[in-house]
C-alpha positions in Angstrom: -18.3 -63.1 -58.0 -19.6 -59.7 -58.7 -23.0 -60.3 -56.0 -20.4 -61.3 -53.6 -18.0 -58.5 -54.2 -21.1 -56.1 -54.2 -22.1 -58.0 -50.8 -19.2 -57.2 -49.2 -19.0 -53.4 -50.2 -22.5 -52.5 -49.4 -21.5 -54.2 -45.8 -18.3 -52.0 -45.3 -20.5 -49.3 -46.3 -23.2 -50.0 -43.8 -20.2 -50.6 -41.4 -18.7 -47.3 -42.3 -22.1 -45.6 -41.5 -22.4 -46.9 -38.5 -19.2 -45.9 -37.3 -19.4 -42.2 -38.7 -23.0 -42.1 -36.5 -21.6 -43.6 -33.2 -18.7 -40.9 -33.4 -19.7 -38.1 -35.1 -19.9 -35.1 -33.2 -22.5 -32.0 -33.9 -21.7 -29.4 -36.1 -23.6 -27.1 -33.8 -21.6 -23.7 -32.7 -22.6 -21.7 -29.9 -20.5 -18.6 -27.8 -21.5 -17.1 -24.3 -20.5 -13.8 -23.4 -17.9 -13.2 -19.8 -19.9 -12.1 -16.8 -19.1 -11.6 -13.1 -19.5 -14.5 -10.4 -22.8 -14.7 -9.3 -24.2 -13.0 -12.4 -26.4 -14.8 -15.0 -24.7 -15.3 -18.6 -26.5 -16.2 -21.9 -25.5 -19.0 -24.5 -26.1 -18.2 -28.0 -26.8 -20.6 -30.8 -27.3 -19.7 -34.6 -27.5 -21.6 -38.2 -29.2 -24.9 -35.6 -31.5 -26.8 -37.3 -35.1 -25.6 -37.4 -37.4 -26.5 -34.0 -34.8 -28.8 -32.6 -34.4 -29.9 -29.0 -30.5 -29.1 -27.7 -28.6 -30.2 -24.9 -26.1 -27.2 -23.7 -23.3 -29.2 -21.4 -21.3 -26.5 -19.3 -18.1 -27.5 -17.5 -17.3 -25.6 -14.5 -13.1 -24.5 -13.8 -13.3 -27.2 -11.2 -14.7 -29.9 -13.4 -18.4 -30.2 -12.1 -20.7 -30.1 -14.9 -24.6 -28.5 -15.7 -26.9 -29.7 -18.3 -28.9 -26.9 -19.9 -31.9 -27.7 -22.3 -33.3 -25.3 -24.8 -34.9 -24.9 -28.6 -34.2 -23.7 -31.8 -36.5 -21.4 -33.3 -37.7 -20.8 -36.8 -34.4 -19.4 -38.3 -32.8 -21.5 -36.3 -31.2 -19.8 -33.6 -31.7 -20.7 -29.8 -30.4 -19.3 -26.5 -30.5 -20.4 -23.0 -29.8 -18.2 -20.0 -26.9 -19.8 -17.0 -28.3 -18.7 -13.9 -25.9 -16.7 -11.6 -26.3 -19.3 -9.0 -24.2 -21.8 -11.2 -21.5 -19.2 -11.8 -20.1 -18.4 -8.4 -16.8 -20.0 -9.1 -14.0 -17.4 -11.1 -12.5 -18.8 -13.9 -12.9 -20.3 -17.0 -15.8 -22.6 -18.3 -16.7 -24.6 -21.3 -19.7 -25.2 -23.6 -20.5 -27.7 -25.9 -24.0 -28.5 -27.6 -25.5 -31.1 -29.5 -29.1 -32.2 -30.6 -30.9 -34.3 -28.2 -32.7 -36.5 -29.8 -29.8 -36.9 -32.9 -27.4 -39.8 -31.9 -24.3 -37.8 -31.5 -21.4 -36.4 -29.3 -20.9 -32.8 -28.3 -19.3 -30.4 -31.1 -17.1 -27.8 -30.8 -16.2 -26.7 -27.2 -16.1 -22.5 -26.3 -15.7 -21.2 -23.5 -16.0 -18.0 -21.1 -14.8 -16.4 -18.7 -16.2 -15.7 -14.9 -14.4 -12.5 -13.3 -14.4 -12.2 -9.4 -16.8 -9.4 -8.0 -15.8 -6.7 -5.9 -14.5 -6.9 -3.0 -15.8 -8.4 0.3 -15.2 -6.8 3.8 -16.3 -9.7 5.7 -14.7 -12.6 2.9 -11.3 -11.0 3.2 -9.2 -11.5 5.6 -5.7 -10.0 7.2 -4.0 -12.4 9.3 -0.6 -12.2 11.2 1.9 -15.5 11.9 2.0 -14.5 15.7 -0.4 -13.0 18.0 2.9 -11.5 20.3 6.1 -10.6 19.2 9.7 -9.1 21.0 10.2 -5.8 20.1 13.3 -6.0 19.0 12.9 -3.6 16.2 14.5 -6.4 13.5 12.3 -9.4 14.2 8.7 -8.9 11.9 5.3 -10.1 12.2 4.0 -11.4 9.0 0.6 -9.5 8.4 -1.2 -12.0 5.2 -4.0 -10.4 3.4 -6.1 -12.6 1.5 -8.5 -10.4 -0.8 -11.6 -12.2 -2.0 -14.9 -11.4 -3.1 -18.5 -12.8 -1.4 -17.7 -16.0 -2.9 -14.3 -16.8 -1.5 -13.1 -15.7 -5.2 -9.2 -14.4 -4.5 -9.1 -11.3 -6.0 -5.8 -9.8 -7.9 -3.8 -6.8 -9.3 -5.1 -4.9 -6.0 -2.8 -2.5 -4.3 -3.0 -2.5 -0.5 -1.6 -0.8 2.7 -1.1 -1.9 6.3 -1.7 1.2 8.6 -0.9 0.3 12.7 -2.7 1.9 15.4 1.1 3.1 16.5 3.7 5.3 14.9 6.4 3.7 16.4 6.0 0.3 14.4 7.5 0.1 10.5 5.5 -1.4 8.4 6.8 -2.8 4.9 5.8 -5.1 1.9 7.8 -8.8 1.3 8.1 -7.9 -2.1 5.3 -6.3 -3.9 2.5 -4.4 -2.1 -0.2 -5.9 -5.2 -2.0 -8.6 -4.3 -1.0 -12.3 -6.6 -3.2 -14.8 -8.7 -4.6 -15.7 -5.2 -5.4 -12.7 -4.0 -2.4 -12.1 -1.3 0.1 -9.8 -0.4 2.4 -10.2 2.5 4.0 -7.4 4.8 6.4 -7.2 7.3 5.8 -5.0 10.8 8.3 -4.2 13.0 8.7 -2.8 16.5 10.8 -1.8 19.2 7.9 -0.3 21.3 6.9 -2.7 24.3 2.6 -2.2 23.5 0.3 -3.4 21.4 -0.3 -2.5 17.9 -3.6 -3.1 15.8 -3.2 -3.5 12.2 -5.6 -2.4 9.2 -6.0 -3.8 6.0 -6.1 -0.8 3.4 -7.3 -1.2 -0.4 -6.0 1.2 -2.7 -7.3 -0.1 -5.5 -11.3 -0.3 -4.2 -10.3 2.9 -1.8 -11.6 0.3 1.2 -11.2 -1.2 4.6 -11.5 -4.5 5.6 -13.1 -5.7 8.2 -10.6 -7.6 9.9 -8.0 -6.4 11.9 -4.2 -8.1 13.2 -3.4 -7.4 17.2 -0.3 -7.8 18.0 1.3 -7.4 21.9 5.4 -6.2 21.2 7.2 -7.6 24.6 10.3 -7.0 26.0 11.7 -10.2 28.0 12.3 -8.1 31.3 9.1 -6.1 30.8 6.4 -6.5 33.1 3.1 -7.0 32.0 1.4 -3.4 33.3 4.1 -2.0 31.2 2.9 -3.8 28.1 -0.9 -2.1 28.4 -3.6 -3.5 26.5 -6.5 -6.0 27.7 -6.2 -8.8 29.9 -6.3 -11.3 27.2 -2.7 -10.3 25.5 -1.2 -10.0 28.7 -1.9 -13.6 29.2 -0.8 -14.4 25.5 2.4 -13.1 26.8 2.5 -14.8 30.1 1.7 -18.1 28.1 4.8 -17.0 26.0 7.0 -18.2 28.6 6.1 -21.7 27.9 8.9 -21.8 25.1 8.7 -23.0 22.0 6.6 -25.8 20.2 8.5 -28.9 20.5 5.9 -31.0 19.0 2.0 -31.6 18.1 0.0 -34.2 20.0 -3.1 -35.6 18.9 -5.5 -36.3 21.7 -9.0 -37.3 23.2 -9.1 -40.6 20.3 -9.3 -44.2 21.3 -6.9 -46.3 19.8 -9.5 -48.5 18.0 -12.9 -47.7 15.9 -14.3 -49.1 12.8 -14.1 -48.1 9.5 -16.6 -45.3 8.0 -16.9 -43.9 12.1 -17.1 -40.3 12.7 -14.2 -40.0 15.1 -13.3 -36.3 16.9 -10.4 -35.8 18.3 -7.8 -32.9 19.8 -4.3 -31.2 18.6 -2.3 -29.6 20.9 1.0 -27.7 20.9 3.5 -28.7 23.9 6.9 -27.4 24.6 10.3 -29.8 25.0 8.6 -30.1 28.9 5.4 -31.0 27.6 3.9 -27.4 28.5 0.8 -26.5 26.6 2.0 -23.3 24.4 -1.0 -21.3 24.3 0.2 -18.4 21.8 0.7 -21.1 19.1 -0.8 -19.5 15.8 1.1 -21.9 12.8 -1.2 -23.5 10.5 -1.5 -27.8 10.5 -2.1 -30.5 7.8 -3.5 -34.1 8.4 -2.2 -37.1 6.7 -2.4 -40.8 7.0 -1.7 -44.4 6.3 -5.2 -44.7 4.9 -5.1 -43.0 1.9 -9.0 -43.1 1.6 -9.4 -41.9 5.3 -11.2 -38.5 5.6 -9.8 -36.0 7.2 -10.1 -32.6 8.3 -8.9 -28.9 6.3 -5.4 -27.6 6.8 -6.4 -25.3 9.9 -4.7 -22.0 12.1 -4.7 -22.2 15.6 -6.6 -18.8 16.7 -5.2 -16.9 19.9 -8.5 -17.9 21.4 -7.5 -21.5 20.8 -4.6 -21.2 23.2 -2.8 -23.6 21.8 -5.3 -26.6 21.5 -7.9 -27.3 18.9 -11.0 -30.2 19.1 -11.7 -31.4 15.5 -15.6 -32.7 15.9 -16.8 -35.4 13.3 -13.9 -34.7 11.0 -12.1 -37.9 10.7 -13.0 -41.0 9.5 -11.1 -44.0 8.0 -12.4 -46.6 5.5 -9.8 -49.3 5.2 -9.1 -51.7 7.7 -6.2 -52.7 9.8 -3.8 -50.3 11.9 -4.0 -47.3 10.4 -1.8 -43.6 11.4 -2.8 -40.2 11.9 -0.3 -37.3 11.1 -0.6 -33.9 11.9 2.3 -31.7 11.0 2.8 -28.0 10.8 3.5 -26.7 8.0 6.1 -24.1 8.0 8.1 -26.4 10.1 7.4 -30.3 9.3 9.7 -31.1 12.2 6.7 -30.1 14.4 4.7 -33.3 14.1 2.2 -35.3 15.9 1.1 -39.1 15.4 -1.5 -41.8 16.6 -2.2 -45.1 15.8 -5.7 -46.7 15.6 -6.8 -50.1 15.6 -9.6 -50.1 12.4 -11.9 -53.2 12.2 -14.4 -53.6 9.4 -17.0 -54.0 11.4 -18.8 -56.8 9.3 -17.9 -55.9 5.8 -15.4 -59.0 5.6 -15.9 -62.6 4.6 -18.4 -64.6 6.1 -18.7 -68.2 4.8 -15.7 -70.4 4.7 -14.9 -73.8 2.6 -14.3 -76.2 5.3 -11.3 -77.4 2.9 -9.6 -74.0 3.6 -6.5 -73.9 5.4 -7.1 -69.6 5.3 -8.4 -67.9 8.4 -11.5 -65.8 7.9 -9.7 -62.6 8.2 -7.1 -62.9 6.2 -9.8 -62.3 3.2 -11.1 -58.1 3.5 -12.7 -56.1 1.5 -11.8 -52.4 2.6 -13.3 -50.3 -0.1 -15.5 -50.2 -1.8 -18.2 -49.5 1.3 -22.1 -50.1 0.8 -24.0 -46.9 -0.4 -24.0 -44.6 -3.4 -21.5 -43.0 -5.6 -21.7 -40.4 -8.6 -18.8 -42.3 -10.8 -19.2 -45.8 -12.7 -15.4 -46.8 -11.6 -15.3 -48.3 -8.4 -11.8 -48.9 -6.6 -12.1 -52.7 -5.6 -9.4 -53.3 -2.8 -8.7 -55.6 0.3 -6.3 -58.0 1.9 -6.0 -61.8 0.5 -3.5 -64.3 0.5 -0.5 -64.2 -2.5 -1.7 -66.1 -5.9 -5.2 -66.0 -5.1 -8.0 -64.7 -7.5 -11.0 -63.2 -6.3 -14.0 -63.2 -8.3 -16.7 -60.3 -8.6 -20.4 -61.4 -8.7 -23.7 -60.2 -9.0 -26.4 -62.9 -9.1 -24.5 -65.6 -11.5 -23.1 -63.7 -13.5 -19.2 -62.6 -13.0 -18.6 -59.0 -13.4 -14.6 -58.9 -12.7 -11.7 -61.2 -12.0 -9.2 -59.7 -9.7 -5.9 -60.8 -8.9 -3.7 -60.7 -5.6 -0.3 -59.0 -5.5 2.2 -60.5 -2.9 2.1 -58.0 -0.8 -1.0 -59.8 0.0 -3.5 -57.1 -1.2 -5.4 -56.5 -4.2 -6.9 -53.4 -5.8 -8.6 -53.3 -9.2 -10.7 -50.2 -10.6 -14.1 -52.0 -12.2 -16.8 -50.2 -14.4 -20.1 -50.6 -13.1 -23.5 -48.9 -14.9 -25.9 -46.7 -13.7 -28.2 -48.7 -10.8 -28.7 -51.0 -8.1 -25.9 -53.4 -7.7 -25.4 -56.4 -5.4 -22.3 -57.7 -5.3 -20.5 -60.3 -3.5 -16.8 -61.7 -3.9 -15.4 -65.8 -4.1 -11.6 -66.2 -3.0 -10.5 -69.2 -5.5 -7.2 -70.9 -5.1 -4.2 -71.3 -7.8 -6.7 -74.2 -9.0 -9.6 -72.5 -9.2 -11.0 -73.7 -5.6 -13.6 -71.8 -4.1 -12.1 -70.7 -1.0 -14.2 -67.9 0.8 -17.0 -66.0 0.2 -18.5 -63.1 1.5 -21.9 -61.8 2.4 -23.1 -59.3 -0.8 -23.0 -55.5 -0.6 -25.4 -52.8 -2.1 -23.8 -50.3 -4.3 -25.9 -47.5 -6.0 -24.2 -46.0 -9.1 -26.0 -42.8 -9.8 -24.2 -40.6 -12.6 -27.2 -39.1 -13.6 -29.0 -35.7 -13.4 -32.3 -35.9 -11.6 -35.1 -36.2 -14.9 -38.1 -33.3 -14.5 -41.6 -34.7 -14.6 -44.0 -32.0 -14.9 -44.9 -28.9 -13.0 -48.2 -27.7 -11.9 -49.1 -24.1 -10.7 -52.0 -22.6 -8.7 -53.6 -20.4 -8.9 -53.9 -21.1 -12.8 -54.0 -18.4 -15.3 -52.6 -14.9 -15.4 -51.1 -13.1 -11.8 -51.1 -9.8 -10.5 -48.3 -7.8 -9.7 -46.4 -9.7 -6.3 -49.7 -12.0 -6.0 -48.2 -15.1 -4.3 -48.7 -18.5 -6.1 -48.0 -22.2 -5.3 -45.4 -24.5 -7.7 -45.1 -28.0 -7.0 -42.4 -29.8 -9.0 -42.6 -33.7 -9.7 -39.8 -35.1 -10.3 -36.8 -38.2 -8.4 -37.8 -38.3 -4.5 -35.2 -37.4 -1.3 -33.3 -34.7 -3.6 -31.0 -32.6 -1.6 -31.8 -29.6 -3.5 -35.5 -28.3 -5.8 -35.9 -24.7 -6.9 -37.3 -22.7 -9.5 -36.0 -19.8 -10.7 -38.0 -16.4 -11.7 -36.9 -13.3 -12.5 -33.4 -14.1 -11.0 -34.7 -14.8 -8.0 -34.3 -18.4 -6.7 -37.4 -20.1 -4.5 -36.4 -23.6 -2.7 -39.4 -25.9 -2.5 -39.9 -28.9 -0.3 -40.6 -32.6 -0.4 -44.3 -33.4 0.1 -44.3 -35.7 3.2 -47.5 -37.5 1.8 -46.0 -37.8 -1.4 -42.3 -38.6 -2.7 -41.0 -36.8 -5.5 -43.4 -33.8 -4.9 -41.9 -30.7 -3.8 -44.1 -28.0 -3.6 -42.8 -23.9 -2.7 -44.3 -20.2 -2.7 -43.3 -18.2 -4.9 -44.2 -14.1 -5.5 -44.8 -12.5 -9.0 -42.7 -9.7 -10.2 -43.1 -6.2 -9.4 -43.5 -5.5 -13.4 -45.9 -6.4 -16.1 -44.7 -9.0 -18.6 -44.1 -12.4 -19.0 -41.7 -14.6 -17.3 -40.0 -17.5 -17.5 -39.7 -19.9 -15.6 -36.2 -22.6 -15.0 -36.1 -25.4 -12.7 -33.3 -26.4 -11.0 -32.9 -30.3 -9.3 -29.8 -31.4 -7.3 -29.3 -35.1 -5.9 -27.1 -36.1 -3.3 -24.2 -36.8 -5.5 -24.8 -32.9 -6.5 -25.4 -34.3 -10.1 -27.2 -30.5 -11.0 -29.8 -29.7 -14.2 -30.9 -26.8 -14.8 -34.2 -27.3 -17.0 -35.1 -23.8 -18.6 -38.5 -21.9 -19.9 -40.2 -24.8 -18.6 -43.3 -22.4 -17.5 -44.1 -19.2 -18.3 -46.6 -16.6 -16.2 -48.4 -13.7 -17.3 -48.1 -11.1 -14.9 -51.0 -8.0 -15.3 -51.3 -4.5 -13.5 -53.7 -4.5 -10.3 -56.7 -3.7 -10.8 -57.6 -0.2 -9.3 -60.9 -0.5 -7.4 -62.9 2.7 -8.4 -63.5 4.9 -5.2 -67.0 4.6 -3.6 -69.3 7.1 -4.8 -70.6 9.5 -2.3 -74.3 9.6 -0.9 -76.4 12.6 -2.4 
């Protein structure tokens, strides 16, 4: 009794163990200090364990993550440098660490914080609602300023101005002349001038001017247009004016049938209640559709050089079959709308065998999603048309992977976990009595979650460089990725695939203008922008030039 009790402690102790390692997370601290987007920040790790490998995982504020690798030292502390080029986004980010080659999770998570940089001329922006406006002295123009810095970063707490080429206009803020958390401010101009007016953007804050500017022609009704002044372009903004008002959006230039995963273009135009084009049209538009998987194209503003129609090239593409809508809609007034229906085939991604004992037609069985190619996430959205109280069963060789069921709307949709690789899958329609049906041709699916794995470098010339000598790096590491650098003395040098062999990408790069040695980081990007950042994975030694000594003179 007492083995058997023994026995059974010693295997809830074992259990325990195993248990405590599978979830324990590392007692590893680290901290990294705030910087400025764009500028590198260092990660600082102390009381590590001596001469261990660690894994540094950095979320970025929009969720994207970077895997940094460094060591720990002798005393046991270890740093690692983020490169500048990962911080571009403001906000906040997180860091975690643990011990690569220890089986456990990330410890505790700190964070810092990425401040915008100063302000950009050309990234800012100061936009008004309407290129042509009555001077009625009580109807505004909305003048938008969106500050930002060179990264698109909005920038806020500035205090602006709005100056006009003409002291007869009044100029005003909505409600606050300091720009908000995105980096806007609103103001109101008025006029009862017939002319045109040119608006400047004005930072207090910065003592700056941006780039951009706001023309605005201020009509009167009964006021011809050599009275209005101003170039021949406004004048015809104003003669366009008497088009009326939009009525609605159409879209245009799209057949009414395409097949799923085509790059479609297409036009939006604004027409008046008599279907006249309205060329001075300026409001902002959204996309939507039926297909809530379709790809579609950016809210956009219709320019004064649009004149009131806009061709969207390669933006749209749907990937679910069946007849699918497109929506465009404007967005400060929804009742200005525009639709158009497409006929969406699969194009050969349904069933192709059929049980001869099937009474179901051969397109009543679709898969719409997923498509064949890669993706950088292991759960899959599995969804299609079949009949009501049908299963459909997931395969890859023999083996089942996933057992979905029909809804009676006659769809079905099921979200399945697949691992890192190659897959080829292919899908059986069974009946209430487990009859095989259908089934369908198999598709290729790569899951790729990874970060692209570093090889090993090699540099020539070997040895030590002289100031700004130029040397060759070559880089082995996963062929066809979409981005290989190295970075060196925060300076970034894109290399290239070898075209004679794959997964060899070979760059110049130029030594620094100052002794010392440097460091060298590698940075690897696949197509799925799964980014690592590999760190001190070289290091050159980088002399003074030699000084020739002058020729000695002839006696």
């Amino acid at each position: 009794m007492a083995k058997k009790i023994f026995a059974t402690l010693l295997a809830i102790s074992l259990l325990a163990t195993e248990i405590q390692t599978v979830f324990a997370k590392s007692t590893l601290e680290l901290e990294a200090f705030d910087t400025v987007a764009g500028y590198t920040t260092v990660v600082e790790i102390e009381d590590a364990l001596e001469y261990e490998d660690i894994e540094i995982l950095v979320t970025k504020p929009n969720g994207s993550e970077i895997i940094l690798e460094t060591k720990s030292d002798e005393d046991g502390n270890a740093k690692a440098e983020i490169d500048g080029y990962h911080l571009k986004t403001a906000g906040t980010y997180e860091i975690c660490a643990r011990y690569t080659n220890l089986d456990e999770d990330y410890g505790q998570t700190d964070s810092f914080r990425v401040y915008e940089d100063s302000v950009s001329l050309n990234k800012s922006t100061l936009e008004a609602d309407s290129v042509t406006k009555e001077a009625t002295g009580y109807d505004p123009v909305e003048l938008t300023i969106a500050l930002k810095d060179k990264y698109g970063n909005p920038i806020k707490g500035h205090t602006m101005e709005v100056i006009s080429s003409r002291n007869e206009d009044y100029i005003t803020p909505y409600d606050s002349n300091t720009t908000d958390l995105q980096g806007k401010v609103t103001f109101y101009a008025y006029s009862n001038e017939v002319g045109v007016s040119i608006f400047t953007a004005y930072d207090t804050t910065s003592n700056i001017v941006l780039d951009t500017r706001a023309k605005i022609a201020f009509f009167d009704s009964s006021t011809t247009l050599d009275e209005i002044g101003g170039d021949n372009y406004y004048a015809s903004v104003l003669l366009a004016s008497s088009s009326g008002t939009v009525d609605h959006l159409e879209i245009e230039d799209l057949d009414t049938a395409a097949e799923v995963n085509d790059l479609l273009n297409f036009t939006v135009t604004a027409y008046d209640t008599s279907d006249e084009i309205v060329e001075n049209y300026t409001g902002t538009v959204r996309f939507s559709s039926s297909d809530d998987n379709a790809d579609l194209p950016d809210d956009y503003t219709f320019e004064a050089d649009d004149q009131g129609t806009h061709t969207f090239s390669l933006n749209l593409r749907f990937t679910t079959s069946g007849t699918q809508t497109l929506i465009v809609t404007d967005i400060d007034n929804p009742d200005i709308e525009g639709e158009f229906e497409m006929e969406i085939t699969s194009g050969g991604n349904g069933s192709s065998s059929t049980n001869d004992n099937s009474t179901i037609d051969s397109d009543e069985f679709t898969l719409d999603t997923p498509q064949e190619g890669t993706y950088s996430s292991n759960a899959i959205e599995f969804k299609g048309d079949a009949p009501y109280g049908y299963t459909i069963g997931v395969y890859e060789g023999e083996n089942i992977v996933d057992t979905i069921e029909t809804s009676s709307d006659n769809t079905f949709s099921k979200e399945i976990d697949l691992d890192n690789g190659n897959h080829s899958l292919y899908f059986i329609l069974k009946d209430s009595n487990n009859n095989e049906i259908m089934e369908t041709d198999p598709i290729s699916i790569t899951i790729d979650t990874e970060a692209p794995a570093l090889d090993y470098i090699e540099i020539s010339p070997e040895g030590d460089l002289e100031i700004e000598d130029t040397f060759e790096i070559t880089i082995f590491t996963e062929p066809s990725l979409s981005q290989v650098g190295i970075i060196l003395d925060d300076k970034i040098y894109e290399l290239t695939e070898s075209i004679e062999q794959a997964g060899a990408y070979t760059g110049m790069a130029v030594a620094p203008d100052t002794e010392g040695a440097y460091n060298i980081d590698i940075l690897l990007v696949d197509n799925l922008a799964n980014e690592m950042q590999y760190s001190k994975q070289a290091v050159i030694n980088v002399l003074a030039k030699e000084v020739e000594p002058p020729a000695e003179s002839a006696p």
